[in-house]
VEXBAFI-401635 format. One record per residue: residue number from 0; chain; y, x, z of N, C-alpha, C in turn. Coordinates in Angstrom, 2 decimals, decimal comma. Layout:
BEGIN
- NUM:A:Y:X:Z:Y:X:Z:Y:X:Z;
...
This chain:
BEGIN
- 0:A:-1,17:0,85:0,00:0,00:0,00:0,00:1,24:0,90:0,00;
- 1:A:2,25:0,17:-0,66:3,11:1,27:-0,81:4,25:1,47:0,23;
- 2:A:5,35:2,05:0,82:5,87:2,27:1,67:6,97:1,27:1,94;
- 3:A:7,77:0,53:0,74:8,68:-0,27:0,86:7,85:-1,99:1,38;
- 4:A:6,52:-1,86:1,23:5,90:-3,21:1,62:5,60:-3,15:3,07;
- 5:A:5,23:-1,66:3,80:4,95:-1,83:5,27:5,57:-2,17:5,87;
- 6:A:6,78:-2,33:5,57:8,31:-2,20:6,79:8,21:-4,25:6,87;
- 7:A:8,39:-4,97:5,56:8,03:-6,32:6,33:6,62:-7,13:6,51;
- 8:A:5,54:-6,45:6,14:4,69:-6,82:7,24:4,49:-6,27:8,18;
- 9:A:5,10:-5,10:8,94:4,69:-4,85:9,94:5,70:-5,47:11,22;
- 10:A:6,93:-6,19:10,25:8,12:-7,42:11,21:7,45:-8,42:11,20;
- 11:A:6,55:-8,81:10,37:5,78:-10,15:10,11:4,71:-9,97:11,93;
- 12:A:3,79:-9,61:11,39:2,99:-9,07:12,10:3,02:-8,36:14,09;
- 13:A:3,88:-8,16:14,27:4,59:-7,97:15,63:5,75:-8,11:15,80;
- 14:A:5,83:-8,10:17,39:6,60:-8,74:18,27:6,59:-9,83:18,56;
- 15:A:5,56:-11,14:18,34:5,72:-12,38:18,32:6,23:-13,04:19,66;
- 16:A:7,08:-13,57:20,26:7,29:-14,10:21,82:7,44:-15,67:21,64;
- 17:A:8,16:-15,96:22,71:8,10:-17,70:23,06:9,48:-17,65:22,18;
- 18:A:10,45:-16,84:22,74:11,75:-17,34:21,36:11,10:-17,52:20,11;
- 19:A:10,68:-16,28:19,78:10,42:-16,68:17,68:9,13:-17,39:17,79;
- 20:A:8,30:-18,16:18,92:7,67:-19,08:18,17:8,33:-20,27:18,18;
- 21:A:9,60:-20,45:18,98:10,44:-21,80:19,11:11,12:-21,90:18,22;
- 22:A:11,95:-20,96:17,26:12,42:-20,74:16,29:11,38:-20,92:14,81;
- 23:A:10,62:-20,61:15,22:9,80:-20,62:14,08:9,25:-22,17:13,69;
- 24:A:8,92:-22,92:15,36:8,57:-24,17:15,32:9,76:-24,78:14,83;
- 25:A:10,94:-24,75:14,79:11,86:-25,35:15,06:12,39:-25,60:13,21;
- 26:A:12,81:-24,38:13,25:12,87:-24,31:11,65:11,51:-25,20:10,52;
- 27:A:10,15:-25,05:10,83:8,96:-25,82:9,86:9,70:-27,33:10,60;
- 28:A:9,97:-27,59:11,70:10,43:-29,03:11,88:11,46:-29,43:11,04;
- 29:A:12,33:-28,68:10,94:13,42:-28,86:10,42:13,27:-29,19:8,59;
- 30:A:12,24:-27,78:8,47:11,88:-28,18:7,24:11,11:-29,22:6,96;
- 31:A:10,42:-29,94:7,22:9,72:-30,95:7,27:10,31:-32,56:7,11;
- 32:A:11,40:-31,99:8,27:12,46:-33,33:7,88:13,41:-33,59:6,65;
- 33:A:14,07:-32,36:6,32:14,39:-31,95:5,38:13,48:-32,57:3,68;
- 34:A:12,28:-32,44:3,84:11,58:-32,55:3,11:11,77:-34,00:2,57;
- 35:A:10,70:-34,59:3,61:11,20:-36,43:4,07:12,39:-36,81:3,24;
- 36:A:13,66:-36,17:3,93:14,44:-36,90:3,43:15,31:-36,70:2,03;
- 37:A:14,43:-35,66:1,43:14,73:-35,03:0,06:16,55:-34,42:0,05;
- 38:A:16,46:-33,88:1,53:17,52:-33,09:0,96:17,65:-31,69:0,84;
- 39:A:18,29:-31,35:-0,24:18,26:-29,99:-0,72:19,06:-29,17:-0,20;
- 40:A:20,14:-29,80:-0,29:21,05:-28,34:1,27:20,36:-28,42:2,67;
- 41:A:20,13:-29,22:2,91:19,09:-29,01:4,29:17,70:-28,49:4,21;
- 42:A:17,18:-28,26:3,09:16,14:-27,00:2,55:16,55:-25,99:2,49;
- 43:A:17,13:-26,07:1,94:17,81:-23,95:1,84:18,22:-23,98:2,98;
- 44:A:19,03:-24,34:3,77:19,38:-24,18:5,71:17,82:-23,81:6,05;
- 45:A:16,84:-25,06:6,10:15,83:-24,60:6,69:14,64:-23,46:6,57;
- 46:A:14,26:-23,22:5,14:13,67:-22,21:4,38:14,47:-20,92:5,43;
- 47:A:16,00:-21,02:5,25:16,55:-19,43:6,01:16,37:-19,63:7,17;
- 48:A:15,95:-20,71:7,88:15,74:-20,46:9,78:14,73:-20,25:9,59;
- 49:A:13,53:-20,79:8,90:12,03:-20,78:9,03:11,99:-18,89:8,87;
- 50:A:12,52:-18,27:8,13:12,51:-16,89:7,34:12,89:-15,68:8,00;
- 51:A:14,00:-16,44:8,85:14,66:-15,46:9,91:13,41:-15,48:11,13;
- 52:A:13,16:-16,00:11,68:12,09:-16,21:12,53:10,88:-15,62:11,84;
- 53:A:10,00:-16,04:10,94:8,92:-14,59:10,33:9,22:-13,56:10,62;
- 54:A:10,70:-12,83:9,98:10,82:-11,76:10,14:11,98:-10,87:11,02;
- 55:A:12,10:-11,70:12,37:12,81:-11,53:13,16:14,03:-11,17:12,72;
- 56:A:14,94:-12,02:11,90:16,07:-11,05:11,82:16,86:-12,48:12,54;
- 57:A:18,38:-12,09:12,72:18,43:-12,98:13,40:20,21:-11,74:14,15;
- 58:A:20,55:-12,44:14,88:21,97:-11,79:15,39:21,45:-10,92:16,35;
- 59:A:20,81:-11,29:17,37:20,23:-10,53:18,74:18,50:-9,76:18,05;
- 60:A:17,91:-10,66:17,28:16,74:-9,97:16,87:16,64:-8,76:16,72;
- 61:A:17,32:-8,00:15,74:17,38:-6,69:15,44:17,90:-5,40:16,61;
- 62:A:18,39:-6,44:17,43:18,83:-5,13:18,64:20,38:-4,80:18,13;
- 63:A:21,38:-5,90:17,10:22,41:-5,70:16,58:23,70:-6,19:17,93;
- 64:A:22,91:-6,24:18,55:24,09:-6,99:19,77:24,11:-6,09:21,33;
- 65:A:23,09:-5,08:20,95:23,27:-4,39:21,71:24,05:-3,23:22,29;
- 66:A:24,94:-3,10:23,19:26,16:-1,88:23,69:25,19:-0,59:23,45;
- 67:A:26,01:0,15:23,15:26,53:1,68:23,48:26,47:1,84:24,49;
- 68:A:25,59:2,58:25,21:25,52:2,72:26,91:26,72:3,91:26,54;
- 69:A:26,71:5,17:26,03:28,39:6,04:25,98:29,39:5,11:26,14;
- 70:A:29,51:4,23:25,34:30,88:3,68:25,29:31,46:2,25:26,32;
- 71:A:30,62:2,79:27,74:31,27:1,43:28,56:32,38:2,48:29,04;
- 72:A:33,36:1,20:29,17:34,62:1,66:29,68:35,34:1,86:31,38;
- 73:A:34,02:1,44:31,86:34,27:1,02:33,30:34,24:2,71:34,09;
């Protein structure tokens, strides 16, 4: 397998917790309703929550919200 394919199954594949399975549930719900009610901007919304949750990305997921222990000011 080649090197650019390991990096998202191996996001697929670990870290799974109670957040990204609530997220994950939350989003197939979403999509589901979505579905039902044949709407299409509320598919593409849901497809990207369902997606972010597979592959943990997400605001806090990535560790993007995390400080600079150097740079506290206290």
């Amino acid at each position: 397998m080649t090197n650019w394919l390991r990096i998202p199954f191996y996001k697929i594949r670990r870290g799974w917790h109670v957040m990204r399975w609530l997220r994950f549930g939350m989003g197939l719900a979403l999509l589901l309703q979505s579905i039902l009610l044949k709407d299409a901007m509320m598919i593409v919304a849901s497809v990207l929550f369902t997606l972010m949750a597979v592959f943990n990305y997400s605001c806090c997921g990535s560790a993007s919200c995390a400080l600079d222990e150097s740079s506290k000011s206290c």
